[in-house]
BAKE-363324 format. One line per field, with one value per residue (C-alpha): residue number from 0; chain; x, y, z. Coordinates in steps of 0.2 Angstrom, whole numbers, plus 5000, padded with zeros to 4 digits. Layout:
# residues N
seq: c(NUM_...)
mol: c(A_...)
x: c(X_...)
y: c(Y_...)
z: c(Z_...)
END
This chain:
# residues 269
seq: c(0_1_2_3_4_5_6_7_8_9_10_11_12_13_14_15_16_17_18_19_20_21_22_23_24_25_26_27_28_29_30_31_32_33_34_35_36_37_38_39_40_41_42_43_44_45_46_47_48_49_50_51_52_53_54_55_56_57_58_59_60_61_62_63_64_65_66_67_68_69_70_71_72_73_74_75_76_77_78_79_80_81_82_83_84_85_86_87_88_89_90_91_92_93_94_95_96_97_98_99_100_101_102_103_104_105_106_107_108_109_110_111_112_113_114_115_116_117_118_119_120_121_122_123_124_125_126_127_128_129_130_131_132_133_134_135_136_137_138_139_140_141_142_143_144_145_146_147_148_149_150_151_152_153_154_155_156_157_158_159_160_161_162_163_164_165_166_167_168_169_170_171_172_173_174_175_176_177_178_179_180_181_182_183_184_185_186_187_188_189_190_191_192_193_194_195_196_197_198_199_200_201_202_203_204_205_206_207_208_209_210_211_212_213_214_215_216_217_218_219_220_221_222_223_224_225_226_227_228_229_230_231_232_233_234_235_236_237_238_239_240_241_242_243_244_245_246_247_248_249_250_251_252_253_254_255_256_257_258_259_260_261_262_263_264_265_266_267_268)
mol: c(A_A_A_A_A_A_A_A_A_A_A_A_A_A_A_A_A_A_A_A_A_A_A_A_A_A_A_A_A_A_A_A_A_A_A_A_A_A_A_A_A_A_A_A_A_A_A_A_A_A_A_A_A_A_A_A_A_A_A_A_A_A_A_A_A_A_A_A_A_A_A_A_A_A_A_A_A_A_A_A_A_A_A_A_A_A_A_A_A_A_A_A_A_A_A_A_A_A_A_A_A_A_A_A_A_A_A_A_A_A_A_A_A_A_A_A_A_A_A_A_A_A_A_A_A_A_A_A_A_A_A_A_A_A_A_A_A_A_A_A_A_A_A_A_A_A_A_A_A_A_A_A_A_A_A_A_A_A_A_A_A_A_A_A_A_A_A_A_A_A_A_A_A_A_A_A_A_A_A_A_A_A_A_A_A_A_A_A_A_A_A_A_A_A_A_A_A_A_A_A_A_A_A_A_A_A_A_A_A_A_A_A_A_A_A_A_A_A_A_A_A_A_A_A_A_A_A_A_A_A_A_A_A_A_A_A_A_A_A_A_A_A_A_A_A_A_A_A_A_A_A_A_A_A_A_A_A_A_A_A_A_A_A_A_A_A_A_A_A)
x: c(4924_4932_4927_4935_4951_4953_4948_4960_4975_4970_4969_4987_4993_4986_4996_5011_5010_5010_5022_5035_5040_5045_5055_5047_5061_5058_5041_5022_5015_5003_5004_4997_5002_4999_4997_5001_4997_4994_4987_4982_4968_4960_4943_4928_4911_4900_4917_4926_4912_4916_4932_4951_4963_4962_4976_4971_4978_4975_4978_4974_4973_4977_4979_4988_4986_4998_4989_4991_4975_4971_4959_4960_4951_4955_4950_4957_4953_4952_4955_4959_4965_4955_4937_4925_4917_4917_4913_4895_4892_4897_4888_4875_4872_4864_4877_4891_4894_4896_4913_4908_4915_4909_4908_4910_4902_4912_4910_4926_4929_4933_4947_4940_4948_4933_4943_4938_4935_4931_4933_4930_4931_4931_4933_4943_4948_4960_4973_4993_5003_5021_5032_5050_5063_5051_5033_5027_5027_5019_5006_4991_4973_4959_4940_4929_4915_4912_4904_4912_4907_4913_4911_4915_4927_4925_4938_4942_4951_4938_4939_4926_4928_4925_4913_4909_4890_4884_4894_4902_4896_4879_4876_4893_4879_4869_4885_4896_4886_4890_4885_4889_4883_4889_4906_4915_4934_4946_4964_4981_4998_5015_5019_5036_5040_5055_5062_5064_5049_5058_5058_5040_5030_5017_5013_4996_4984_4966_4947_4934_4915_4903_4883_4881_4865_4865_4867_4858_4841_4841_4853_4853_4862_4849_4853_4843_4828_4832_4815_4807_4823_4818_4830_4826_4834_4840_4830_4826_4836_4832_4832_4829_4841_4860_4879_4890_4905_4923_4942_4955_4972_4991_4993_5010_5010_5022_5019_5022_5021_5019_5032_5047_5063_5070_5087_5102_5112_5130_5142_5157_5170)
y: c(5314_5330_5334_5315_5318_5335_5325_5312_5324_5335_5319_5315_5331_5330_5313_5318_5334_5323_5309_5324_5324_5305_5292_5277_5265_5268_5272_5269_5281_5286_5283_5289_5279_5275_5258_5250_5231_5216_5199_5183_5175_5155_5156_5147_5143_5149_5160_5144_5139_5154_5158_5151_5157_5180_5193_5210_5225_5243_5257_5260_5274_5268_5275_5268_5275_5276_5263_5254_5253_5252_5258_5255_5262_5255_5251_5235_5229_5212_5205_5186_5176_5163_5158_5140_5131_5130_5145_5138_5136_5155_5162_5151_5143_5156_5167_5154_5139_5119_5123_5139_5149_5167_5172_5190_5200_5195_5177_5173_5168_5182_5177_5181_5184_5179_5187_5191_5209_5216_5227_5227_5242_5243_5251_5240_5240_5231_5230_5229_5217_5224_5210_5212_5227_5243_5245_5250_5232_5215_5205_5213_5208_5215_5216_5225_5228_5235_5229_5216_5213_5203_5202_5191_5204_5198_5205_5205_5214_5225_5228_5235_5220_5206_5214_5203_5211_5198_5203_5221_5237_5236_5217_5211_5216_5201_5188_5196_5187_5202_5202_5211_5213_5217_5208_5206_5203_5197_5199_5194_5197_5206_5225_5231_5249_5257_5276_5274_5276_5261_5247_5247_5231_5219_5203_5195_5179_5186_5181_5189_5183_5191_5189_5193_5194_5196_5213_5211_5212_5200_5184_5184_5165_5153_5132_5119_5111_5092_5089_5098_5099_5118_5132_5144_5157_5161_5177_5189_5186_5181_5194_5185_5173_5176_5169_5165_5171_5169_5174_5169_5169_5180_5199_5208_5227_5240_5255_5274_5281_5300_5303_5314_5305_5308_5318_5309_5310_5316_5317_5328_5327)
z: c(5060_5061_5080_5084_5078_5088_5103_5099_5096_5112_5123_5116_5119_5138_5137_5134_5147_5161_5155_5153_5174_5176_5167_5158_5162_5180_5184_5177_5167_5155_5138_5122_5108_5088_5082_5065_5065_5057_5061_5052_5055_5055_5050_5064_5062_5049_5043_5038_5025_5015_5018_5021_5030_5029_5035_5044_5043_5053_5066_5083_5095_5114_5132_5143_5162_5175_5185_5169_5162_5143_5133_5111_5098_5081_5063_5054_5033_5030_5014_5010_4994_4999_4993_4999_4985_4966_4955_4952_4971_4974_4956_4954_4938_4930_4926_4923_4910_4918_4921_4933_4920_4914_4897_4893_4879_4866_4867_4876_4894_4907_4921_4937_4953_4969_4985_5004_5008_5025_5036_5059_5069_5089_5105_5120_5136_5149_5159_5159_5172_5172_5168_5160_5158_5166_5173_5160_5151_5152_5148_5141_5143_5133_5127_5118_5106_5089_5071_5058_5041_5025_5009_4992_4978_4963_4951_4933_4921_4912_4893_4881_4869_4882_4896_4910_4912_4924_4937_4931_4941_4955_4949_4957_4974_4971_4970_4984_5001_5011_5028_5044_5061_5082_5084_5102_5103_5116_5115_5127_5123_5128_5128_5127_5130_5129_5130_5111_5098_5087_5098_5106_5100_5105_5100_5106_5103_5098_5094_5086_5086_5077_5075_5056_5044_5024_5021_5003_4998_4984_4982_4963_4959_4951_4955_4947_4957_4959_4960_4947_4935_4934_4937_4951_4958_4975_4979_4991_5007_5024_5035_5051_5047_5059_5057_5067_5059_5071_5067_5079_5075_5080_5079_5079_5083_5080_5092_5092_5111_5111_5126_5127_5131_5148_5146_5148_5165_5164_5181_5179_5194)
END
């Protein structure tokens, strides 16, 4: 991680050495720059079965060339407020009363909070058409690869006098449905640039498919055979078995180019 983060800073720092000769309002040049962004996603497919509607937050590393060619590296968390189906349907029967409630050590019900937690990272590329007030904006178009994965949080307010010991500590692992897997990503927006770090933002339209599997050995919710009236329980995982898990939604980037500002020109008579 360490050796990364040196390359990172030493492929900035070659950046900004040959940005230093020409002005960004007037000419295309490369571009190292620091991304914090945010996006809110709609979820598709097998996501939406789980899950509503999720926001996304992260940081990005990209290189913009003077032939305006991009290349992105980032990292982004995931979390959502957001979970499908009853509390039975996501615990299982086992663990929880008719009412999908738990009830802690002491006899009394625990409050639980059931949440989406995630996290996708990825490596990009594209390619910049100059459009607006320099060339060094437009409209952005990228793709790239990386890994995805989602999980169920469940949260509660821990006490000694009502534990919830169903869920509390490494048994929360058999209720959290996690999965992950490859994930591909494709992305179009605008770029704005200036010769200011504060005012240098993109907003794009992105989506992101990922081919996910149960990342769990065991599924420890236990449901009622129909048939045999009998309750049963879930068991070990399908390892075979693939999602089709898909995010698509709006992301809003506020960007940190790594570039000295061209001196100002005075004339005197």
């Amino acid at each position: 991680m360490r050796k990364i983060l040196i390359s990172l800073f030493l492929l900035a720092g070659v950046a900004l050495q040959a940005q230093m000769p020409k002005d960004i309002m007037k000419n295309s040049i490369p571009v190292a720059m620091i991304q914090a962004t945010y996006a809110f996603h709609i979820p598709g497919m097998d996501t939406k079965v789980q899950y509503g509607i999720s926001h996304n937050v992260g940081g990005s590393f990209v290189y913009k060339t003077e032939s305006n060619w991009l290349f992105t590296a980032n990292a982004n968390y995931i979390f959502g407020g957001r979970v499908k189906g009853d509390r039975i349907e996501v615990l299982g029967e086992g663990i929880t009363t008719v009412d999908g409630e738990i009830i802690g050590g002491s006899g009394n019900m625990v409050g639980l909070l059931i949440e989406q937690r995630g996290f996708h990272f990825q490596a990009e590329a594209g390619k910049l058409f100059p459009l607006g007030p320099n060339p060094n904006s437009g409209i952005f178009v990228q793709a790239g690869a990386g890994y995805l994965r989602n999980r169920m949080r469940i949260d509660y307010q821990k006490t000694l006098q009502n534990p919830a010991y169903p869920v509390d500590g490494d048994y929360e692992f058999g209720y959290d449905h996690m999965r992950g897997g490859p994930a591909v990503h494709l992305e179009t927006g605008y770029l704005l640039l200036n010769d200011t770090r504060l005012f240098n933002f993109s907003v794009s339209l992105e989506v992101t498919y990922a081919r996910t599997r149960e990342l769990r050995e065991y599924d420890f919710r236990v449901f009622t055979n129909p048939e045999t009236g009998l309750m049963e329980p879930v068991g070990k995982t399908d390892p075979n078995k693939r999602y089709n898990d898909l995010y698509y939604g709006i992301r809003v980037t506020w960007n940190i180019p790594m570039y000295q500002r061209q001196p100002e020109e005075f004339y005197y008579d």
